[in-house]
C-alpha positions as CSV (number, residue, x, y, z in Angstrom):
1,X,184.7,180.9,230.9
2,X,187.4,182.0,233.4
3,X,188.9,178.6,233.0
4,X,189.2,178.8,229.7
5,X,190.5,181.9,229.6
6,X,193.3,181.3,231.7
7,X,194.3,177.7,230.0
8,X,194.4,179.6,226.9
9,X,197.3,182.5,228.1
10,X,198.9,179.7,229.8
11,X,198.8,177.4,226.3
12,X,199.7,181.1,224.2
13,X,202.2,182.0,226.7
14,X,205.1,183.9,224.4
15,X,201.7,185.7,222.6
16,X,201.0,187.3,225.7
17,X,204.1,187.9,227.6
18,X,204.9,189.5,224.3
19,X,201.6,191.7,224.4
20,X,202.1,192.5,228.5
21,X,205.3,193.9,227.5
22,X,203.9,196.7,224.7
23,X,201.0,197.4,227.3
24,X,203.3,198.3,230.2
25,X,205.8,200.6,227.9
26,X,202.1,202.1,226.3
27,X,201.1,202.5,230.0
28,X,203.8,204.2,231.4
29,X,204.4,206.0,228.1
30,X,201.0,207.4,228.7
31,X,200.5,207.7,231.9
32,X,204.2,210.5,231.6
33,X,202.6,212.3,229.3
34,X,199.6,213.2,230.2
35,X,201.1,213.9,233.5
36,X,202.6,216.5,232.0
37,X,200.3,217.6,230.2
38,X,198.0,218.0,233.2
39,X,200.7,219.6,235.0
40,X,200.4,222.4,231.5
41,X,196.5,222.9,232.7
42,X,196.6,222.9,236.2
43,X,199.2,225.8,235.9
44,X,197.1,227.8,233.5
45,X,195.8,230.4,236.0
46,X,198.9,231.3,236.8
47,X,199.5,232.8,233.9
48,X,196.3,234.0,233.2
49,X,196.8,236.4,236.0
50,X,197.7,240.3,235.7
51,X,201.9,240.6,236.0
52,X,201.5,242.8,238.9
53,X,199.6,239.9,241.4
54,X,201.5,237.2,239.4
55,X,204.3,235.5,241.7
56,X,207.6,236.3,240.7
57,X,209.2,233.4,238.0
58,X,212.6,232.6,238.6
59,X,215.7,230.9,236.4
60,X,217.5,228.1,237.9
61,X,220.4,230.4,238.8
62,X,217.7,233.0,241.1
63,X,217.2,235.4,238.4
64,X,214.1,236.4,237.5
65,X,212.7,236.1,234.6
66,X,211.5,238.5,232.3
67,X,207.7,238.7,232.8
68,X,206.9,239.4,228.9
69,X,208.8,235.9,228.6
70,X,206.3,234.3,231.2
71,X,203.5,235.5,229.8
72,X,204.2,233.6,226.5
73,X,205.7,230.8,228.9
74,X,201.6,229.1,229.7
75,X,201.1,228.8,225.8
76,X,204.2,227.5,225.2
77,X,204.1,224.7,227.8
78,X,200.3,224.1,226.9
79,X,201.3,223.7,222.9
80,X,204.6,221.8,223.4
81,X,202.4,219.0,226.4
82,X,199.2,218.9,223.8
83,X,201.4,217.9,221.2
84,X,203.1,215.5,222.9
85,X,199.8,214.1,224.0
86,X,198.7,213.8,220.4
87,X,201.7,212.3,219.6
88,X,201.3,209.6,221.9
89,X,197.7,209.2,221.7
90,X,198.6,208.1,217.8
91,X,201.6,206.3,218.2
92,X,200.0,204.7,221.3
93,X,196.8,203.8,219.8
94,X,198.5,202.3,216.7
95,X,201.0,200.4,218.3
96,X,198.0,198.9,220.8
97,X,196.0,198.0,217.5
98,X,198.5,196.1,215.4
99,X,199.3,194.3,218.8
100,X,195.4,193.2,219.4
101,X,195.6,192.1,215.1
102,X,198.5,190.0,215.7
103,X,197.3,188.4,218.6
104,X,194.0,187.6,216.6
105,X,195.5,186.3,213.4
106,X,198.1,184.4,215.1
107,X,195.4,182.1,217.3
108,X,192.6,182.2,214.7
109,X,193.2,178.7,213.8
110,X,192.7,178.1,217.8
111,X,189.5,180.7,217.9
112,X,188.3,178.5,214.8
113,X,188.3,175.5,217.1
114,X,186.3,177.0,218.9
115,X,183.9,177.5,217.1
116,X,183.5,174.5,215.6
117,X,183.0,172.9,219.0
118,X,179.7,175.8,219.3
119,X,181.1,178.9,220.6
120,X,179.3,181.7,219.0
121,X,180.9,184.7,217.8
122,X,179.7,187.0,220.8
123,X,181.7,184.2,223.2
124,X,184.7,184.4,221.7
125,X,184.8,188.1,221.9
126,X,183.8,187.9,225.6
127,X,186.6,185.5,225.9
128,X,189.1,188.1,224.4
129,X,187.9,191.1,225.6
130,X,188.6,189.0,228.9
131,X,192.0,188.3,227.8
132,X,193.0,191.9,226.9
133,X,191.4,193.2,230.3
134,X,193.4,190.6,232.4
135,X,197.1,191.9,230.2
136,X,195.4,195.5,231.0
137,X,195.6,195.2,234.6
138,X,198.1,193.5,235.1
139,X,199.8,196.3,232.8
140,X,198.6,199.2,235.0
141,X,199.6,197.1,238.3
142,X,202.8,197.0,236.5
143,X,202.9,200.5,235.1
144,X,201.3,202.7,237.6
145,X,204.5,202.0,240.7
146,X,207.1,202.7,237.6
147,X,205.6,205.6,236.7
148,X,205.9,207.3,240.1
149,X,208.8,206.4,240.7
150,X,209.8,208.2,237.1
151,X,207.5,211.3,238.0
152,X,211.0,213.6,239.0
153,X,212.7,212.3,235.9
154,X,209.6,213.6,233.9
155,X,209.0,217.0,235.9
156,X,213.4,217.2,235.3
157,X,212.3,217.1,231.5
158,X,209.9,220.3,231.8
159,X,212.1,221.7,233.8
160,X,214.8,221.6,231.0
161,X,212.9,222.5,228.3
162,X,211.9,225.9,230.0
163,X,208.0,224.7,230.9
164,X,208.1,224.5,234.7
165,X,209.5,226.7,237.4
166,X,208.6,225.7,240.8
167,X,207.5,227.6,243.0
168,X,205.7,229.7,241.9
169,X,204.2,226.6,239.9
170,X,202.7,223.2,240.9
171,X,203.0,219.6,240.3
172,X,200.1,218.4,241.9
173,X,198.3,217.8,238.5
174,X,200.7,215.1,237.5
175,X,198.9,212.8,239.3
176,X,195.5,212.8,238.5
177,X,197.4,212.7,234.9
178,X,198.4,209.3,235.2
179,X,195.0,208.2,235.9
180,X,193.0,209.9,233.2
181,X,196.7,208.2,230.9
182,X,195.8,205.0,232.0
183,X,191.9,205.4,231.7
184,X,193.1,206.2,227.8
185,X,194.4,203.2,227.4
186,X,191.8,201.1,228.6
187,X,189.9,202.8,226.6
188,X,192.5,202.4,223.2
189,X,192.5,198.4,224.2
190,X,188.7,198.5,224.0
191,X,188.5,199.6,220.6
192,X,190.8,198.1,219.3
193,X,189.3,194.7,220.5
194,X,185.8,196.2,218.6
195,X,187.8,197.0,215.8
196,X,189.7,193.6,215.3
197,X,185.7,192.1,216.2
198,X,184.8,193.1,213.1
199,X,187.4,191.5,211.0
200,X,186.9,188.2,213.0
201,X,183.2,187.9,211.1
202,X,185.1,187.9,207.8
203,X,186.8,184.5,208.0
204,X,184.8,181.3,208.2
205,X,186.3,178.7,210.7
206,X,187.2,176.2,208.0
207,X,188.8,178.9,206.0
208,X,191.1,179.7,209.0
209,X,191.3,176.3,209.6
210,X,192.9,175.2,206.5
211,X,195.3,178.3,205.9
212,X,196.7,177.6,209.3
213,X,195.2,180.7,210.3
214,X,196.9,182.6,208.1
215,X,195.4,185.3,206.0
216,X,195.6,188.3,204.5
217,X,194.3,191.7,206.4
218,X,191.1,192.3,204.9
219,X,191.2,195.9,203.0
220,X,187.1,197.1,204.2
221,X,185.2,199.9,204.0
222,X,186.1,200.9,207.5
223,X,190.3,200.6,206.6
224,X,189.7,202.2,203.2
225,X,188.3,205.6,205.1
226,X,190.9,205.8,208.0
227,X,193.6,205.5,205.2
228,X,191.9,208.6,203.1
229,X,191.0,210.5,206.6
230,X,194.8,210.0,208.0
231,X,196.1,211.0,204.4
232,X,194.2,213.9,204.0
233,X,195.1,215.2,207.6
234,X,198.7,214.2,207.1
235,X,198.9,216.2,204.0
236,X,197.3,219.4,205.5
237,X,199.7,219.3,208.5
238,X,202.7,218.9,206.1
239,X,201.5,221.7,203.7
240,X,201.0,223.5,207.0
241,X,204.7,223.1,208.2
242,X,206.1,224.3,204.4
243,X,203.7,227.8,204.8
244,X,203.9,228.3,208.3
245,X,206.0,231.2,209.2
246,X,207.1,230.0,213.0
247,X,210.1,227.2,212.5
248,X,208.7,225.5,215.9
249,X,205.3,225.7,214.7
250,X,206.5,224.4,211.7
251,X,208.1,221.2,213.1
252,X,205.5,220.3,215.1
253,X,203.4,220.2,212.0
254,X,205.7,218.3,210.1
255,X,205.9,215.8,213.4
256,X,202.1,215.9,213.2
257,X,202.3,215.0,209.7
258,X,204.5,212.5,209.7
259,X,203.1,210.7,212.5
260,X,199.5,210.9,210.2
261,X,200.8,209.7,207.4
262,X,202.3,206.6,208.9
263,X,198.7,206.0,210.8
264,X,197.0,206.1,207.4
265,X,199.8,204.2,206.0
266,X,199.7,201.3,208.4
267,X,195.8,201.7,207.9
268,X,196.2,200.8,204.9
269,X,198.4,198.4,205.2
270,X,197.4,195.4,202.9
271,X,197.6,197.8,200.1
272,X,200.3,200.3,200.9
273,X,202.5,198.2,203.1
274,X,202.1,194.8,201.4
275,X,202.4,196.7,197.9
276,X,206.0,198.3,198.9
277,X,207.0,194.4,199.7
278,X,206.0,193.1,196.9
279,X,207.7,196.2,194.4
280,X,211.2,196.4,196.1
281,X,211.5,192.8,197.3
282,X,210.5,192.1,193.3
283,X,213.5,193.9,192.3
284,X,215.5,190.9,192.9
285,X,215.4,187.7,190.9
286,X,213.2,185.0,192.3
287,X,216.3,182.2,191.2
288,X,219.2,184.3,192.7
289,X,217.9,182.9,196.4
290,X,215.5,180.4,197.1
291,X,215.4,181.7,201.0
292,X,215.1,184.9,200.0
293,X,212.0,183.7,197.8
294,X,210.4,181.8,200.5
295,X,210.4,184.8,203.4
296,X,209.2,187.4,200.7
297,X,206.5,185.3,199.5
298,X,206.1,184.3,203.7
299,X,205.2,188.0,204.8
300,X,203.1,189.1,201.9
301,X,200.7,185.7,203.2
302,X,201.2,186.9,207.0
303,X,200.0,190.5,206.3
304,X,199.1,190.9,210.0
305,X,202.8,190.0,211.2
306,X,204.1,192.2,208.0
307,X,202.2,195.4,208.7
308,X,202.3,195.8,212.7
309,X,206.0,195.1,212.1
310,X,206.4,197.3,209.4
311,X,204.5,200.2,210.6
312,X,206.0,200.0,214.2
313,X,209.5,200.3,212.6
314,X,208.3,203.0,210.3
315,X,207.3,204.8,213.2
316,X,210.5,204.2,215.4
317,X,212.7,205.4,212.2
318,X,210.3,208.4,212.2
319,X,210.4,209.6,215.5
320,X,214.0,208.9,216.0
321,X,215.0,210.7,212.9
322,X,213.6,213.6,214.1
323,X,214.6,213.6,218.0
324,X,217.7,214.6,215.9
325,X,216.6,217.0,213.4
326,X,218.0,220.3,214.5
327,X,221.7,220.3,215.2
328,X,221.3,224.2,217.7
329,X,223.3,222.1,220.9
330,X,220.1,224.1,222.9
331,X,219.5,221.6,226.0
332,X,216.4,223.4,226.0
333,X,215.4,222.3,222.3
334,X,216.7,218.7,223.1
335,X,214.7,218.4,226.1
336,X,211.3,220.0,224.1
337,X,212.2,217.0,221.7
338,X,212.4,214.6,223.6
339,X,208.9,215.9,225.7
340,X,207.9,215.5,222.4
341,X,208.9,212.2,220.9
342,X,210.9,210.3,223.7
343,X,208.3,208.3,225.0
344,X,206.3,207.7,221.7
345,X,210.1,206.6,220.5
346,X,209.9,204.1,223.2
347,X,206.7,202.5,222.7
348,X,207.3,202.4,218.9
349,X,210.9,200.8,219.2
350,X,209.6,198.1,222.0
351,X,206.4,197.2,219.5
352,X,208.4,196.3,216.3
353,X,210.9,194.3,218.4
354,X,207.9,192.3,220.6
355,X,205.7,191.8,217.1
356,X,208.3,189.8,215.5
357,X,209.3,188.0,218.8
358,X,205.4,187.3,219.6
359,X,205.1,186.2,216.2
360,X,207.4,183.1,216.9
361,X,205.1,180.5,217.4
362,X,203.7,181.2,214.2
363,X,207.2,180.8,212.6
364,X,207.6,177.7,214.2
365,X,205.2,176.0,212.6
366,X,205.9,177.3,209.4
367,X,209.3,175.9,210.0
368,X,208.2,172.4,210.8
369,X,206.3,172.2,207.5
370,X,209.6,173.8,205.4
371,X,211.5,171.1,206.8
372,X,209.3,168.5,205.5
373,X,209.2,170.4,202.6
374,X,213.0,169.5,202.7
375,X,214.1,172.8,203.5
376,X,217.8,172.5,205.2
377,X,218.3,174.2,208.7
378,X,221.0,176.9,207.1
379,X,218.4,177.8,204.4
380,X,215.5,178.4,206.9
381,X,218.0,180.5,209.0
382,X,219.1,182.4,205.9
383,X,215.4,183.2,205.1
384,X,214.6,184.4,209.2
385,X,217.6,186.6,208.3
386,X,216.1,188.2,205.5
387,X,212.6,188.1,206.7
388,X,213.9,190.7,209.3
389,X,215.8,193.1,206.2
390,X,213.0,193.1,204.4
391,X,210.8,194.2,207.6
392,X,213.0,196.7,208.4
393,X,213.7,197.8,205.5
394,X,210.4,198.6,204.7
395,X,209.5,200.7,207.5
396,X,212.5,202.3,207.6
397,X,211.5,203.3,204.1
398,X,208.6,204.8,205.3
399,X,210.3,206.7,207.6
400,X,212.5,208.0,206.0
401,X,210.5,209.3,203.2
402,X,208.5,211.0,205.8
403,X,211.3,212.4,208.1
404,X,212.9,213.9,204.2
405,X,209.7,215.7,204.4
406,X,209.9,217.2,208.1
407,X,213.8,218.0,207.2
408,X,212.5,219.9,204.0
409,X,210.0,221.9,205.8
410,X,212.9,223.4,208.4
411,X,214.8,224.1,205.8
412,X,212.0,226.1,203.7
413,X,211.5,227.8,206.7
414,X,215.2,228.9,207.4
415,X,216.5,227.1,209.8
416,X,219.9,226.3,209.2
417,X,221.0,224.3,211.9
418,X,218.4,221.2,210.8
419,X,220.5,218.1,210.6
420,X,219.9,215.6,207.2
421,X,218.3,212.5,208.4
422,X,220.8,210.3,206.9
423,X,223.0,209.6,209.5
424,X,220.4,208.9,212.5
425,X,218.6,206.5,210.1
426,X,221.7,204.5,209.9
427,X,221.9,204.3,213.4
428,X,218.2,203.8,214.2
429,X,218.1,201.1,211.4
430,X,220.9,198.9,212.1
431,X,220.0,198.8,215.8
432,X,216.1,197.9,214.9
433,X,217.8,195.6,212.0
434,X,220.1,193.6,214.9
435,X,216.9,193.3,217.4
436,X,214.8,191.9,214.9
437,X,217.4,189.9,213.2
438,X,217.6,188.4,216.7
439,X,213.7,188.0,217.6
440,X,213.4,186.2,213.8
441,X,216.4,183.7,214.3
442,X,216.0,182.7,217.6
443,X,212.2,181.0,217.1
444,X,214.3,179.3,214.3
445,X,216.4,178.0,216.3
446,X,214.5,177.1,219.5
447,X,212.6,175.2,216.8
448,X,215.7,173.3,216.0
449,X,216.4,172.7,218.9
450,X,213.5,171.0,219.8
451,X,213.8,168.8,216.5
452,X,216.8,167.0,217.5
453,X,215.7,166.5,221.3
454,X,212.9,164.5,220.1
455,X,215.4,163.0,217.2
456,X,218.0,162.1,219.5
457,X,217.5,158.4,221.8
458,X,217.1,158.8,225.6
């Protein structure tokens, strides 16, 4: 079992390079935050104290601080490191999913193999679970020595957002953070495995044999009710943030929102995700571009690659959009943001880039069979290039429609310093457009490439 398991990451080696790479940013991601937030709880008898017997607090410039302010300081820092934890734990947890899916439905041809020659269903989850637990640890090994060395650029981010003071407060909890961070996502890789298990039962080996592994997500029972569950708690946050009468309760709920509705969004993906390709991409006339034609009807087949592309992207556009929402100049309100968002921001950005670049092989073959199709070398460039617009142009959709909604709840609530989204989601997009431009053309032409090597005489 262990040989095969190692033959096969050797044999699928851009598949999990790619996946060792979203592991590591989710570990360290993960690992920061919930330092942090364990640095929050470990601190919370501090402030639980009486003002007289509490040690005195003091501003960076040795003034001290105003102990009404202190008090109020233990929730704040609790609220602001939960939140971030949440945060994380979704964007995380997501990103780690549509990682495991595309993994899955890229190889199922290969798993089909397999179990034609007589490995039973339970053996080839005990040879991925295998896999996944191998790209785990080597993540954490990875992970845990870049995360210390990062632990005074994260306690520098508390600091700045007015949560720590030391003395009188300690950072001994961020330790024992990371590990109960990196026990979470062992944990997130687990289920998602038992999730994607599931799916596995639904496609008979021929049938995966002779769509090239290829098909559509299938829409279950089980996606059907995180969609509703996710949508329903998005929409109570977000109705939450428009009645709430604090503006930074209020953004957090919209954040909270907004990062629901995406889950329940990319939940629902081979309705909601694959439905918004085929509506705007429909807009334009199937004879205006025959490349154009071939990648829209290419990602509404690969609904795996389509929506853990998609809803990575939506979530980067998301996130970044509203890193920048308020336009106050407060280091300390930039610094609570990017406690906030900055790492989820991360993880999001690196997933959508490493899903298309992982999904090369697959495109690889698909271009050998457009050439014999007759498909010229320009025209199969020209539809890699638009593959990648219409990726990211649907996610960024998606998040913009939910960062217009986080933008309208500060401004019911007042605040008129909120910046419009409009600007940062250029920016955000044309940087995600360029990367995964980049990861779609180059499998194009490495493919290429290798076409006129075996073309051209020794």
């Amino acid at each position: 079992m262990l040989h095969l398991v190692i033959a096969d990451l050797r044999h699928s080696l851009r598949i999990w390079i790619g996946a060792l790479v979203v592991l590591i940013v989710v570990q360290i991601s993960a690992m920061s935050v919930t330092g942090m937030l364990m640095v929050s709880i470990t601190n919370t008898p501090l402030f639980l104290m009486e003002p007289a017997t509490r040690p005195p607090f003091r501003a960076a410039d040795g003034s001290p601080l105003d102990p009404q302010l202190v008090s109020l300081l233990g929730a704040a820092g609790s609220s602001a490191t939960t939140m971030a934890f949440i945060v994380i734990s979704f964007v995380g947890s997501l990103t780690v999913r549509n990682v495991v899916n595309s993994i899955v439905y890229q190889r199922r041809r290969v798993m089909a193999l397999w179990q034609l020659a007589g490995m039973t269903d339970r053996q080839l989850l005990r040879v991925l679970r295998a896999q996944i637990a191998l790209l785990s640890v080597a993540a954490f090994i990875v992970a845990t020595p870049v995360a210390i060395l990062l632990t005074p650029a994260v306690l520098d981010i508390m600091r700045s957002a007015q949560l720590l003071y030391t003395p009188p407060m300690s950072t001994a909890g961020v330790y024992p953070g990371y590990a109960l961070g990196a026990a979470a996502i062992a944990l997130v890789c687990v289920l998602a495995v038992r999730g994607v298990g599931r799916e596995l039962r639904t496609i008979s080996p021929l049938e995966a044999i002779r769509s090239e592994g290829v098909r559509e997500l299938p829409m279950d029972r089980r996606r059907w009710t995180g969609m509703i569950v996710f949508g329903v708690l998005a929409a109570c946050a977000i109705a939450a943030a428009f009645t709430s009468a604090d503006p930074s309760g209020a953004a957090m709920l919209a954040l909270l929102g907004g990062v629901l509705g995406i889950a329940a969004v990319n939940t629902g993906g081979p309705v909601t995700i694959i439905g918004l390709v085929r509506f705007w991409t429909g807009l334009v006339p199937e004879h205006s571009s025959a490349s154009w034609f071939l990648a829209r009807k290419t990602l509404i087949a690969s609904t795996a690659r389509t929506v853990a592309a998609s809803g990575s992207i939506a979530t980067a556009v998301f996130l970044f959009t509203s890193l920048f929402a308020s336009n106050s100049g407060s280091a300390s309100q930039l610094a609570g943001f990017i406690l906030l968002v900055g790492f989820p921001l991360g993880v999001s950005v690196t997933g959508s880039v490493v899903l298309v670049f992982m999904a090369g092989q697959q495109r690889e073959r698909e271009i050998h069979l457009a050439e014999l199709a007759g498909a010229t070398p320009a025209q199969q460039r020209r539809q890699a290039l638009f593959e990648g617009v219409i990726v990211v142009g649907t996610g960024g959709g998606i998040g913009l429609f939910f960062s217009t909604l986080l933008d309208a709840a500060l401004a019911t609530q007042g605040a008129a310093d909120f910046a419009p989204p409009w600007r940062d989601f250029g920016i955000i997009l044309s940087v995600l457009l360029l990367l995964n431009v980049i990861a779609t053309i180059v499998p194009t032409m490495v493919a290429h490439a290798a076409r006129d090597r075996i073309a051209t005489p020794e």
